[in-house]
Steps between C-alpha positions, in 0.01 A plus 500: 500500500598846410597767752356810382690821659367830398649740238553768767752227714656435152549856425649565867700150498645646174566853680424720181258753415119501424565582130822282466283199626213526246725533211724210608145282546336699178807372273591217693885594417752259646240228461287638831261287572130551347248650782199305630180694516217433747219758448711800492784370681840437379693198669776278407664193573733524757727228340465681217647775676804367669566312179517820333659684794797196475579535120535868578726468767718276335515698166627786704773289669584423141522859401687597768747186473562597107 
């Protein structure tokens, strides 16, 4: 089963602003992970999330390593 966490955790997991959020989720760039919507609510998978959070992470040790 799915663990749903809402887009505002995401957003301050992610610590970035309103407007950087939506247009990271709007055109899902680096692959992030496609919303969920319930009614008018916008949730994600929180495997999803660390999944996405982990790739990040490591592509930045990469960076910094080159």
């Amino acid at each position: 089963m799915k663990q749903l966490i809402k887009s505002e955790t995401v957003r301050g997991k992610l610590d970035m602003p309103q407007s950087t959020f939506e247009r990271l989720v709007k055109q899902r760039t680096n692959n992030f992970p496609t919303p969920i919507y319930i009614g008018r609510s916008r949730f994600f998978d929180a495997a999803e999330i660390e999944a996405w959070l982990a790739t990040r992470s490591s592509a930045n040790s990469n960076e910094r390593a080159a």
